[in-house]
C-alpha positions in Angstrom: -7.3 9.9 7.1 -8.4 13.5 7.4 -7.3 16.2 5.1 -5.9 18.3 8.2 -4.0 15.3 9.5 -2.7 14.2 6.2 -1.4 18.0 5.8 0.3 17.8 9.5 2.0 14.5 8.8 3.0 16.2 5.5 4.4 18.9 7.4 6.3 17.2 10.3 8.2 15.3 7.7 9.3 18.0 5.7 10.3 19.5 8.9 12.5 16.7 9.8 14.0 16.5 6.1 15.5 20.2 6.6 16.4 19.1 10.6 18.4 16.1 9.4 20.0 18.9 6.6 21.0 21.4 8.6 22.2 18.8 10.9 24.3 16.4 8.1 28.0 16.9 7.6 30.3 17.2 4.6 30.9 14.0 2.7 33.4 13.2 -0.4 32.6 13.8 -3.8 32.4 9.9 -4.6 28.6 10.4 -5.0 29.1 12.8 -7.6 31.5 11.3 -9.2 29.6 7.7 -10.0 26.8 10.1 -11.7 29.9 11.6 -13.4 30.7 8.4 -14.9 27.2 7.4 -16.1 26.8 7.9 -20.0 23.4 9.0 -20.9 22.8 7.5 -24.1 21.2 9.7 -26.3 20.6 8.9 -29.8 23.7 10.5 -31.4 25.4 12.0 -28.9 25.8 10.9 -25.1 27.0 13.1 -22.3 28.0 12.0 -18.6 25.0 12.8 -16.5 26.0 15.9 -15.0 26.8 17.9 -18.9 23.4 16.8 -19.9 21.3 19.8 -20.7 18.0 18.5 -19.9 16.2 17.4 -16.7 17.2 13.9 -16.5 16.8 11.4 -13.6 18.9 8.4 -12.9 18.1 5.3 -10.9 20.8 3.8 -10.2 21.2 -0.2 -9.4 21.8 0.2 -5.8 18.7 2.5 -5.7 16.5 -0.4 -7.1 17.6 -2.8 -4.6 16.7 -0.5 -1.7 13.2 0.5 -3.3 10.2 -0.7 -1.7 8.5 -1.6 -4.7 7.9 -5.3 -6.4 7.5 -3.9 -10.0 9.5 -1.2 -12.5 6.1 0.5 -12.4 6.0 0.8 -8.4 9.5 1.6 -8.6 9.0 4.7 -11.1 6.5 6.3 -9.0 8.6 6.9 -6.5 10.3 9.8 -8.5 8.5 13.0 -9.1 7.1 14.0 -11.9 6.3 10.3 -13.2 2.7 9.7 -12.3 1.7 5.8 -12.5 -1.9 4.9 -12.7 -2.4 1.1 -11.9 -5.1 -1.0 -12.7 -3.5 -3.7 -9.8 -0.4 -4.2 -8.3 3.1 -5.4 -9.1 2.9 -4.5 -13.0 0.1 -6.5 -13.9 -1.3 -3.1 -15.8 -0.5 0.2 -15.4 -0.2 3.7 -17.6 2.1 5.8 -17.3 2.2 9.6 -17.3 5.3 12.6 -17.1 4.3 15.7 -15.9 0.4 15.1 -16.4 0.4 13.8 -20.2 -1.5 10.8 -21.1 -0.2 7.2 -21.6 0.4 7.2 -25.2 2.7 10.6 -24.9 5.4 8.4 -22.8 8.3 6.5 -25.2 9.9 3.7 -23.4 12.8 1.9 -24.3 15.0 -1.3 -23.7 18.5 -0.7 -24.4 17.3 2.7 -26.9 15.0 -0.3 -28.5 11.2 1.3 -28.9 8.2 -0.6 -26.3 5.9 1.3 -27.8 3.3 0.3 -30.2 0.1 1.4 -32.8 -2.6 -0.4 -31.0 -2.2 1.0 -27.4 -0.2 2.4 -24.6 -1.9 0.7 -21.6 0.6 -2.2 -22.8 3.9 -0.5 -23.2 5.0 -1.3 -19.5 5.3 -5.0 -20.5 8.5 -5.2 -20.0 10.1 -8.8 -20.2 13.0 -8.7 -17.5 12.8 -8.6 -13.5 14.0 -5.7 -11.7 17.2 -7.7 -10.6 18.3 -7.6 -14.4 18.6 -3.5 -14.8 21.8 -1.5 -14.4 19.7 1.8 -14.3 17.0 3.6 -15.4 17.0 6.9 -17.1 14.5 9.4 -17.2 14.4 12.4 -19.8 11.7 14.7 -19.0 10.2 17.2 -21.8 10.2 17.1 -25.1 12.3 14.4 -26.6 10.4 13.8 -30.0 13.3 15.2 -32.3 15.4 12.8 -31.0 13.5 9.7 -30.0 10.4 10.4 -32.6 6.7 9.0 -31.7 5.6 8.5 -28.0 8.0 11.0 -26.9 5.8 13.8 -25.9 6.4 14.8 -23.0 9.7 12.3 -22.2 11.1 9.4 -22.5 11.9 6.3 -20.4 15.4 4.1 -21.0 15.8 0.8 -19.1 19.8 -0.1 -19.3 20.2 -4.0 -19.0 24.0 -5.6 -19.7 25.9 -8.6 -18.8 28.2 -8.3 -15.9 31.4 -8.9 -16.6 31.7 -11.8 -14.5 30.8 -16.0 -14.1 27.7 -16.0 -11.4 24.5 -17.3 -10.7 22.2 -15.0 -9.2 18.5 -17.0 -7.6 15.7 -14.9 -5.8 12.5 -15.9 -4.0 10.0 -13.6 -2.4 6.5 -14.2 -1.1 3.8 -12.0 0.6 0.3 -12.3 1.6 -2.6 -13.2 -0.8 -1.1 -16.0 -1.9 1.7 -13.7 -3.9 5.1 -15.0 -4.8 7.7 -14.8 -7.1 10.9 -17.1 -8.1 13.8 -15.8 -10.2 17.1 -16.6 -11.4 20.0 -14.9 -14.0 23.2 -16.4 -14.9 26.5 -14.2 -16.0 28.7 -16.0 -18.4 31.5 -13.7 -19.6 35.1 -14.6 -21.6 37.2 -11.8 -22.6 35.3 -10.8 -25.7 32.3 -12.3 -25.0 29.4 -11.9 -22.2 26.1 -13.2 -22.1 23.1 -12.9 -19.5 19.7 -14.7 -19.1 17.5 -14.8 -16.6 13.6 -15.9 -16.1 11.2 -15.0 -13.5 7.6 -16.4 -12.7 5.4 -14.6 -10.4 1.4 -15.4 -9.1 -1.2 -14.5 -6.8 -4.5 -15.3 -5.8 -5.5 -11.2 -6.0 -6.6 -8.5 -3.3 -10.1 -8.9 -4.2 -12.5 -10.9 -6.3 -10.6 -11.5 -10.2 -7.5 -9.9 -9.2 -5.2 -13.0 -9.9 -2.3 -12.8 -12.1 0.1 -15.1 -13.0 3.5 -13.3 -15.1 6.3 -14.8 -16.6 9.3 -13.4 -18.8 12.6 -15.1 -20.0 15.4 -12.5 -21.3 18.9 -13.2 -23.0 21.3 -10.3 -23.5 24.7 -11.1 -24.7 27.6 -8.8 -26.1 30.7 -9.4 -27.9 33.5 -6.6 -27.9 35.7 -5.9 -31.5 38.3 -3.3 -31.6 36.8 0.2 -30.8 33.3 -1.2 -30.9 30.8 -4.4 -30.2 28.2 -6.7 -31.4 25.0 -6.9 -29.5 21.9 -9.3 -29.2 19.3 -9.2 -27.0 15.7 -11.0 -26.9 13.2 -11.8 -24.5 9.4 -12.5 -24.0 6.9 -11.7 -21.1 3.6 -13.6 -20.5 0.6 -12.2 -18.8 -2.3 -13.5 -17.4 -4.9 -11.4 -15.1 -8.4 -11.0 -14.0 -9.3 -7.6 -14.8 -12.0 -6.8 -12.3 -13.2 -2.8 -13.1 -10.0 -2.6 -15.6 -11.7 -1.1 -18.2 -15.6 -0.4 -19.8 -16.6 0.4 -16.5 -16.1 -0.3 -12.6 -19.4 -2.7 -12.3 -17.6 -5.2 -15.3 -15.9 -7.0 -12.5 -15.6 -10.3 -14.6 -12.8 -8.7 -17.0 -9.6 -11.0 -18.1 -6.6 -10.5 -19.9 -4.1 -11.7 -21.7 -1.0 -10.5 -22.8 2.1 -11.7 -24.6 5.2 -9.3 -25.5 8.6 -10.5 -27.6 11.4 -8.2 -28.4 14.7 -9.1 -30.1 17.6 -6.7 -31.3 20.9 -7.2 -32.8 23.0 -3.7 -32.5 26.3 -3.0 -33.9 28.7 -0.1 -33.0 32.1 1.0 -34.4 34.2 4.0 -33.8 36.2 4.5 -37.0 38.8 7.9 -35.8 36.5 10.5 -34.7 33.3 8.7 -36.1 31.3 6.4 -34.0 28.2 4.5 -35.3 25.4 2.4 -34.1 23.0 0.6 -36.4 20.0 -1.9 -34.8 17.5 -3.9 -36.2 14.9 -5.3 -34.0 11.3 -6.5 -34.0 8.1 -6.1 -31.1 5.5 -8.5 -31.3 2.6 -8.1 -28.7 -0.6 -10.3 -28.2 -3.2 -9.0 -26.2 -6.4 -11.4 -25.7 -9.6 -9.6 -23.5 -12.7 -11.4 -22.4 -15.3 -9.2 -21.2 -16.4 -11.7 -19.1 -14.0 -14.5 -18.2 -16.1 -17.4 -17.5 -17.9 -16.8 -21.4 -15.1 -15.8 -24.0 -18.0 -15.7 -26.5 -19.9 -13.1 -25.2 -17.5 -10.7 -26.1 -13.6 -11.3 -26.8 -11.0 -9.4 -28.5 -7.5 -10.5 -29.8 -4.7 -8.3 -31.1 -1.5 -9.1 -32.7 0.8 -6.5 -33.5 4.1 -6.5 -35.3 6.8 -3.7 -35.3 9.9 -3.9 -37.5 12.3 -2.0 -38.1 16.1 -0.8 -38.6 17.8 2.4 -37.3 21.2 3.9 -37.9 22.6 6.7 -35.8 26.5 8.4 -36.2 28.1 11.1 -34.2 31.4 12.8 -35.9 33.4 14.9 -33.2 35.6 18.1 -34.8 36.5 21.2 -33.6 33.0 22.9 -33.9 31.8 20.3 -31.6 29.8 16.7 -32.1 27.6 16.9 -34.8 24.8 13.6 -34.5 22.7 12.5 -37.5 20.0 9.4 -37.5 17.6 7.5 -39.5 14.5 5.0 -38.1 12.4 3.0 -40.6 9.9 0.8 -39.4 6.9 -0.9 -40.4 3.6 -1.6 -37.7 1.0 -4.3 -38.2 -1.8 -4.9 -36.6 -4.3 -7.7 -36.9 -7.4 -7.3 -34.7 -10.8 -8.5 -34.3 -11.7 -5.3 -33.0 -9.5 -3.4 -35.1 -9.5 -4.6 -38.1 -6.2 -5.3 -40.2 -3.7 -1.8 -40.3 -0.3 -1.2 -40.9 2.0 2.1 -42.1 5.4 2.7 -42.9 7.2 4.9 -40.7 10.0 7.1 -41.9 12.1 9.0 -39.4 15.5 11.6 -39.6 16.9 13.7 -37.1 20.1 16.0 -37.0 21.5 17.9 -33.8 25.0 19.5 -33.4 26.4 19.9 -29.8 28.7 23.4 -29.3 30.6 24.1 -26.7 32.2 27.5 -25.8 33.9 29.6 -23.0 36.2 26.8 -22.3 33.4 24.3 -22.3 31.4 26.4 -19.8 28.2 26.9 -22.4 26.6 24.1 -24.5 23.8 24.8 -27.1 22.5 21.9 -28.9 20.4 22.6 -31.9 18.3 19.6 -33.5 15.3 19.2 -36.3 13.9 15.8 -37.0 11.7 14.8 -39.7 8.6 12.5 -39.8 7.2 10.7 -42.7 3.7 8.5 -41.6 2.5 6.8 -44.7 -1.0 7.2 -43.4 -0.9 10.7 -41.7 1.6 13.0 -44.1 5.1 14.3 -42.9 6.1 16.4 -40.5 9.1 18.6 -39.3 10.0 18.9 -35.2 12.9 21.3 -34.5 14.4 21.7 -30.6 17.3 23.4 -28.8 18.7 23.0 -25.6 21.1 25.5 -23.7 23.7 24.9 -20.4 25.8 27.2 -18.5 28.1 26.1 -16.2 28.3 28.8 -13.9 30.9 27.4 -11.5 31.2 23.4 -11.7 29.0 22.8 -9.1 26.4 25.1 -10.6 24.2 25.0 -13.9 21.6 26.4 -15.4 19.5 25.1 -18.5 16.9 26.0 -21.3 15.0 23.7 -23.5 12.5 25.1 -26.3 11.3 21.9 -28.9 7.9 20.7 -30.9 6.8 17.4 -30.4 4.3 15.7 -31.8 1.9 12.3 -31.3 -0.2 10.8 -34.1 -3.4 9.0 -32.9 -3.3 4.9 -31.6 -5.5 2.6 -33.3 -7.6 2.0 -30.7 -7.5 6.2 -30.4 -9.0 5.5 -34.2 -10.9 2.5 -34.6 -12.2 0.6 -31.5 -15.3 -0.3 -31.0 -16.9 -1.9 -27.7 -20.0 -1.6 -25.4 -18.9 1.2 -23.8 -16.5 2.9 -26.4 -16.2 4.1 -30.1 -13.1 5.2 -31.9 -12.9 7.8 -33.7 -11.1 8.1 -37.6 -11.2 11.5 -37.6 -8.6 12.6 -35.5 -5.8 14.6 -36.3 -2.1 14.6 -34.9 -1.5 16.2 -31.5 1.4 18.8 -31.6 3.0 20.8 -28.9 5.5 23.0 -28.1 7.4 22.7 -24.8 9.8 24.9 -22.8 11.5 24.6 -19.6 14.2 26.4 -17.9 16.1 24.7 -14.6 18.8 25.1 -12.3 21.1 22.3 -11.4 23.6 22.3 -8.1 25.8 18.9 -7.8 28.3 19.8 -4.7 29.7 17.5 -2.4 26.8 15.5 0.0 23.9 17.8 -2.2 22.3 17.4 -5.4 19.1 19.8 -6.5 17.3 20.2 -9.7 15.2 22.9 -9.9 12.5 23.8 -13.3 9.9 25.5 -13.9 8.2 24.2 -17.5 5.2 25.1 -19.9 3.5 22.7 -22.4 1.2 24.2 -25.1 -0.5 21.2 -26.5 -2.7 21.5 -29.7 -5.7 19.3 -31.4 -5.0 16.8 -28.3 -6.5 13.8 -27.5 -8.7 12.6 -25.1 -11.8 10.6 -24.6 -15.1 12.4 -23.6 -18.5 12.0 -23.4 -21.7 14.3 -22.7 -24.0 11.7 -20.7 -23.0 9.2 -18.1 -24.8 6.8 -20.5 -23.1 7.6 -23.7 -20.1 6.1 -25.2 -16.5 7.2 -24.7 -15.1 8.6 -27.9 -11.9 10.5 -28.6 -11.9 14.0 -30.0 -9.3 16.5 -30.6 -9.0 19.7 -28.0 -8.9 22.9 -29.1 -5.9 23.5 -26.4 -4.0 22.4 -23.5 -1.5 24.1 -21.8 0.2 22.6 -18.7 2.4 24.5 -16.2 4.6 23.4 -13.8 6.9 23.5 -11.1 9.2 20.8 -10.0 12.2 20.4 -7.4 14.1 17.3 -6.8 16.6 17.3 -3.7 19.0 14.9 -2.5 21.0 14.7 0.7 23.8 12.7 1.2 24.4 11.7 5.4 28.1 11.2 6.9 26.4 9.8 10.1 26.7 6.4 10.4 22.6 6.0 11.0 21.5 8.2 8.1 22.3 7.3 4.8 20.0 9.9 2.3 17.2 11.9 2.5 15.3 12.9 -0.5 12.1 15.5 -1.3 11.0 15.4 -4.9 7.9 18.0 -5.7 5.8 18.7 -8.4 3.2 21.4 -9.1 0.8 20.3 -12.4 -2.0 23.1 -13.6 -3.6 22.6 -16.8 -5.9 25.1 -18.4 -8.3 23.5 -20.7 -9.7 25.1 -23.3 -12.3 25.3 -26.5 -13.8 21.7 -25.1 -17.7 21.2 -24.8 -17.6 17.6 -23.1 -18.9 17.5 -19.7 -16.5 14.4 -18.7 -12.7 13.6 -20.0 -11.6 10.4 -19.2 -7.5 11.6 -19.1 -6.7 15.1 -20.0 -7.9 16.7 -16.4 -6.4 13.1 -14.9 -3.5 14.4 -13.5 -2.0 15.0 -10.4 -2.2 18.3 -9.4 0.5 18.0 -6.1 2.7 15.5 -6.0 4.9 15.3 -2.7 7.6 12.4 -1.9 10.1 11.9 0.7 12.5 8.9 0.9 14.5 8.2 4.1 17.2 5.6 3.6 19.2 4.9 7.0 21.6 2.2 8.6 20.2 0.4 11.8 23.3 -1.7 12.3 25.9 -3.2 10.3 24.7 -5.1 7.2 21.0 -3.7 8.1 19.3 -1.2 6.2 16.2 0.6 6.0 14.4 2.5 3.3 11.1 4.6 4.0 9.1 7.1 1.6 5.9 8.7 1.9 3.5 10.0 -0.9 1.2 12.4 -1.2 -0.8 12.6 -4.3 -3.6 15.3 -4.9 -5.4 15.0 -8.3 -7.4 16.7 -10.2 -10.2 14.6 -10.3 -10.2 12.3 -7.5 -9.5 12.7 -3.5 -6.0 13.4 -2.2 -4.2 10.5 -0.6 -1.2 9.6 1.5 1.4 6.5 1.1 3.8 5.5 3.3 6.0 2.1 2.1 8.8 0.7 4.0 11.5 -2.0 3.4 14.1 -3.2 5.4 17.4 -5.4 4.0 19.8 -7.2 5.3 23.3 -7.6 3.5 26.0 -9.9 3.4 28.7 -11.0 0.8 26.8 -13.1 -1.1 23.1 -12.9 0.2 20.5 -10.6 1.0 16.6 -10.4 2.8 14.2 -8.3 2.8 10.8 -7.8 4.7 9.0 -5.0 3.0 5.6 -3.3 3.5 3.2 -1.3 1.2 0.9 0.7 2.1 1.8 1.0 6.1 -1.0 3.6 6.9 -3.8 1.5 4.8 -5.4 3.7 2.4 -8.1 3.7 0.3 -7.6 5.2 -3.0 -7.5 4.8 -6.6 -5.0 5.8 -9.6 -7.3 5.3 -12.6 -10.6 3.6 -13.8 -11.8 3.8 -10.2 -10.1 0.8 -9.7 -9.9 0.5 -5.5 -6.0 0.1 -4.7 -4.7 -2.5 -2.4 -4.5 -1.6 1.0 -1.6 -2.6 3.9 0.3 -5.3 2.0 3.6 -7.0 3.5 5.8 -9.1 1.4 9.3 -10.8 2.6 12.1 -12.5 0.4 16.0 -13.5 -0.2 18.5 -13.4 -2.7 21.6 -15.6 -3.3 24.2 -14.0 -5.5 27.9 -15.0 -6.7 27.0 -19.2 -6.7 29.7 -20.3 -7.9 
């Protein structure tokens, strides 16, 4: 598709957005009011979505279901500002990015439980549930590294799973072409005090082109039990992975790559509100396993295996008086790694944070101060203040400031990795940043708009780079890197009985590089310059919905492109279909690695829910 056509479909839709706007009429408040009652969890203190204080994005259940995506990843590029560079389809491998950092400077968590780990952050999306499982996902965009610590760089990513309250069993089968399927099931089992969840999922298919297979399977097992003014909870689950890796990584001629991949994670939280006290302790543990096999059909020509080990035990407390809620926390872990590539490495992370939340003028302003501190056995200590400020201008209308440091020490493979085509570097130094952002936020009736403008000022950052086409990749440290951007997020809310929501999310990325000799980065010029996406969700007849979004992507260092994805779903009670399409107008494009995309891809699939 040409640029000039791709600009006039770009155009005509954005056209009809603001005709179907001008056109809508008033709805309740009830829209509002369910993002009212969602808690964002922070790490001390939590706020209902709409007090937050920071740009934060909620998908909500209902929003997952409509989604035209197969995967969590394909499902988070659909909001703006999360860029998600796959190596395949369906989460077989994929890195993500928030407002144009790299993959290591994204935390995600399960339940406020770290995914992260030393080794690498191409594996952090391995994420051992189904998409069926999650109650919602929340987004906080900027820094977050005072509160969350490493990883958090430029956000963080919480994936919310619970029991449901109720006695069901819950079975889902879906299909599409190239021989792709997937079969799924999740049982509820709840008693007064005591609910538990588990479900299990295997999904395969023969690939879109030569060593593309995968075959993925997960098991997870929640379960909570409730005590007076608090709860116990356990959670554990495991995801396997196996995939040919054609172009993955090295270089886009090593088409005979394989992978893989095993991730664990088990929890067991605790929370008690004692007066006006609350606390929440956790211990957990992350294994991950990550075999690679240059070429698949000879392991010995060159393999690599990884096993990495984080443990740890964090305790966080909030105490509410009159000068406000004043949140204090404490992380210890230890990492291990074993690897053939990397050798053996482990350090002892130590990690405390303070923040009070004021309020004043009858609750109309909000300034939250915080400071963590950072103790790396291997790389020294370090301190990471951060403040965030709200008005309410009318309760509709708010407008907020965020000023913090954040910081990201260097992966093992950033250090130590050593392959045909790359060398690590144990030289590097911490990356460091300080971010600011200041938004406006209007939640009235059928219309919800978040506006920002941010700046990141990124020092000693990392990236891989190399002078030759024929030399290695190595990491260095940049001088500098300072990102600016724009980004708007609106949402309309239909009374018509054929339009349901239309939504435009924007964002405008421009980094200026600077004090870096390499002739080629590999990341830190990766980003996506323009990012443009428009969802359409509307009701054909009763029971029969229909979700649409386009994307257009424009980055830095490879062509612009255009997505269009569809699904359609029909409801009753108890069951549910879909026929769903990817990729409608059949582009060719790539996200990372110069790994060729899928193009036109059309899956189909039911759900049974309630059996019992």
């Amino acid at each position: 598709m040409s640029l000039n056509k791709g600009i006039r479909n770009t155009c005509t839709l954005v056209f009809l957005f603001f005709t179907f706007f001008l056109s809508g009429q008033e709805v309740s408040e009830q829209e509002d009011k369910e993002l009212d009652d969602i808690i964002i969890e922070g790490k001390t203190i939590s706020l209902p979505f709409l007090r937050t204080s920071q740009n934060v994005q909620v998908i909500t259940k209902e929003q997952i279901a409509q989604a035209p995506a197969s995967s969590i990843e394909e499902l988070l590029s659909y909001y703006s500002g999360i860029d998600i560079r796959q190596r395949g389809v369906h989460g077989v491998q994929a890195d993500i990015s928030i407002r144009g950092s790299s993959f290591e400077q994204v935390l995600v968590l399960i339940n406020g439980i770290r995914m992260n780990d030393s080794q690498t952050g191409h594996n952090t999306m391995n994420i051992p549930f189904d998409m069926a499982s999650i109650e919602r996902i929340e987004i906080v965009k900027g820094p977050a590294a005072r509160r969350f610590g490493q990883n958090a760089y430029a956000g963080a990513i919480n994936i919310v799973t619970r029991p449901s309250g109720k006695k069901d069993i819950n079975v889902s089968v879906s299909g599409g072409e190239f021989g792709t399927y997937s079969l799924g099931a999740g049982i509820n089992m709840s008693e007064k005090k005591f609910s538990q969840f588990l479900q299990a999922e295997t999904s395969q298919s023969e690939g879109y082109r030569y060593n593309t297979d995968y075959l993925i399977k997960n098991v997870w097992y929640q379960n909570e039990y409730k005590l007076k003014e608090g709860e116990i909870r356990f959670q554990a689950g495991i995801i396997n992975k196996k995939f040919g890796a054609n172009g993955f990584y090295s270089s886009p001629l090593a088409k005979d790559q394989y992978e893989k991949t095993q991730t664990s994670l088990i929890s067991l939280g605790w929370s008690q509100k004692i007066n006006k006290l609350k606390i929440v302790a956790n211990a957990y543990w992350r294994r991950s396993q990550d075999e690679y096999l240059y070429i698949r059909s000879n392991p010995s020509f060159y393999r690599n295996m990884h096993i990495g080990n984080n443990a740890g035990l964090e305790m966080n407390s909030n105490y509410t008086s009159r000068l406000g809620v004043t949140g204090l926390g404490a992380d210890f872990r230890k990492e291990y790694l074993s690897s053939s590539n990397l050798g053996r490495r482990d350090h002892f992370v130590s990690f405390v944070f303070l923040e009070h939340h004021f309020l004043f003028f009858n609750d109309k302003l909000d300034i939250t101060p915080g400071i963590s501190f950072a103790d790396y056995s291997d790389f020294g200590n370090f301190w990471y203040p951060g403040i965030d400020i709200g008005f309410q201008i009318t309760p509709a209308n708010k407008i907020f400031v965020n000023l913090g440091k954040t910081y990201r020490i260097p992966s093992y493979t950033d250090l130590y990795y050593s392959s045909p085509g790359n060398d690590g570097n144990p030289d590097l130094k911490p990356e460091s940043a300080l971010s600011y952002e200041i938004g406006y936020r209007l939640s009235h009736n059928n219309i919800r708009t978040t506006i920002s403008v941010f700046r990141r000022e990124s020092g000693n950052l990392i990236d891989w780079n190399k002078d030759k086409e024929e030399d290695k990749w190595r990491p260095e440290n940049i001088k500098e890197v300072n990102t600016n951007g724009v980004e708007v997020d609106l949402n309309y809310q239909f009374s018509s009985s054929l339009f349901k929501s239309v939504n435009l999310g924007y964002t405008y990325l421009d980094n200026e590089l600077k004090f870096s000799n390499s002739k080629n980065s590999l990341y830190s010029l990766d980003n996506l310059r323009h990012q443009l996406i428009v969802k359409l969700e509307h009701k054909i007849i009763k029971n029969l919905t229909n979700q649409i979004i386009y994307r257009y992507n424009d980055r830095v260092t490879l062509d612009n492109y255009h997505l269009m994805d569809d699904r359609l779903v029909y409801q009753l009670k108890n069951f549910s279909a879909f026929i769903q399409v990817n990729n409608i107008l059949d582009t060719e494009y790539t996200e990372t690695s110069l790994v060729s995309m899928p193009g036109r891809w059309l899956m189909f699939g039911f759900s049974l829910k309630n059996i019992f």
